[in-house]
Structure formats: C-alpha cells, structure tokens
N, C-alpha and C positions, 0 to 999 in steps of 0.2 A: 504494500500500500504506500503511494505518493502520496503526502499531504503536502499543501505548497498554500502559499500566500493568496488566497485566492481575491482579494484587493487590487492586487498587483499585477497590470499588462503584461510584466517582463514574464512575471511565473507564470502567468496561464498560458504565452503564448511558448513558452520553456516544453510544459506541461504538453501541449499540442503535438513538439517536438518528439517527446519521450513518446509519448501516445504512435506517433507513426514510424520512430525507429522500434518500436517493442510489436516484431513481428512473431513472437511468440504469445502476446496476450499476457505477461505476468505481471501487470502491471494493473490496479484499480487508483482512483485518485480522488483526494477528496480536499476540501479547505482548510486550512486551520483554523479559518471561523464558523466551523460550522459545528452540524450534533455530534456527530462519530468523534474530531478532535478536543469537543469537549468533554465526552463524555471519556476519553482517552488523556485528559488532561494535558493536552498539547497547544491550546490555547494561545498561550503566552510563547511559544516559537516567533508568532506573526507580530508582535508587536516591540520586538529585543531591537536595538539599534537598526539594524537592516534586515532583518526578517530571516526567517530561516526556511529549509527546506527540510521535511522531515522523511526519513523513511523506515517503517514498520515493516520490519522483516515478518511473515507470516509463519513461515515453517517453524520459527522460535520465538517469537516475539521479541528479541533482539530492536533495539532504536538505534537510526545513525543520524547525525544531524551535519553540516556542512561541508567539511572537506571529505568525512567520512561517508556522508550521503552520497557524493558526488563518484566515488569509490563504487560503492555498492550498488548505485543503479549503473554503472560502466560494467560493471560484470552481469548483471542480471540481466541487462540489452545484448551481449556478446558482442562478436565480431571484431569490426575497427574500436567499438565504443568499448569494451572490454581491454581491448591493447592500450588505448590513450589511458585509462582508469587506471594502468597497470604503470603507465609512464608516471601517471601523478603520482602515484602511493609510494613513488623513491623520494618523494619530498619529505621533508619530519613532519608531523600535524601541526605543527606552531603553522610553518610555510603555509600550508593548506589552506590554512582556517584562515589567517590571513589574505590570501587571494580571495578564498570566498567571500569574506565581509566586506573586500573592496568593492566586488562586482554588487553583491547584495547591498550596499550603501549607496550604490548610482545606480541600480536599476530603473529607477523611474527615469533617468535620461538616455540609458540603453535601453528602452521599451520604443524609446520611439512617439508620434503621433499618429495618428490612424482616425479617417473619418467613417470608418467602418468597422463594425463588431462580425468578426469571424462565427458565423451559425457550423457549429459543431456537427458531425455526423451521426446516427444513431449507435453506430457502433461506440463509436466514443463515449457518445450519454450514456449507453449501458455500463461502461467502465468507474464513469462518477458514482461517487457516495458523497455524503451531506450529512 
C-alpha cells in the first residue's frame, strides 16, 4: 500500500507514475488524509515539513517512509526501477533522507501548473483506498 500526500499535485501525479510503471498490480494507494491513514495512524506523514511518502508493506506490515520508501517501491516495481532503487541504497540514509526532503520541500514548484485535472482510469480507481 502507497499512501502519498494526496493535497499535493506532485504526489498524485508521482502516484499516477507508480500506478503505470507497476505492471504487476502490487500496488493499492491511498491519502494520508484520508480513513484507512487515519485509522492507520499515518496522518501526520502529510503535514511534517514536506510531507512524506508512506509505504505499508503488506506481507508484514513492515512501514518505510522517505528514502526508504523510495527503496522499496524501486524493488517492488522491478526492472530498471529496481536497478536505480539498488543505485540509491549505496547512499547512507542520512544522504537519502536528505535528497528526499529537498525534492519533498519544492514539490509544489516541481508539480508544475496544469489547467486541467487528469480523470483517472477505472483500473486505477479500483486500486484507490480512502
């Protein structure tokens, strides 16, 4: 399970991303504001300096949060996106966390503006939780 900032252009349109390179399906996603991460008590990810990206491992309930999340959805996509995941993890986590928070601290200016809200596919809504 992805939970991702769902306030935020950069992470939904991030999210979209995940959604089309996870041609295996292991992916569900859901808000940090919403029922599921409240009732999960992950709330407070979306509102820390630059928000966070969260990822609930399912097969253990295992939580990764930023450079570590970034890690573990690189292997759970495979492929190239598993090799790049495998380049970052020769970083130390201090590194990690740090690039993270940069890009998550300017996101709202790497989102971009957009006069148009991208309508999601059905296959994708099936994947959302709330």
């Amino acid at each position: 399970m992805l939970f991702f900032d769902g306030d935020c252009a950069f992470c939904s349109k991030s999210v979209r991303r995940v959604y089309l390179l996870d041609a295996k399906g292991a992916f569900e996603f859901a808000p940090l504001q919403g029922v599921l991460a409240a009732k999960l008590n992950l709330r407070n990810y979306a509102e820390k300096g630059g928000g966070s990206m969260v990822i609930l491992r399912e097969s253990d309930g295992v939580m990764f949060t930023r450079g570590d999340a970034i890690i573990e959805l690189g292997k759970a996509l495979g492929g190239v996106c598993a090799a790049l995941a495998c380049a970052f993890s020769i970083f130390p986590r201090c590194a990690r966390d740090w690039a993270y928070d940069l890009v998550a601290r300017n996101r709202h200016k790497l989102a971009g503006k957009s006069n148009q809200c991208a309508m999601p596919d059905k296959d994708f809504m099936a994947r959302m939780r709330n």
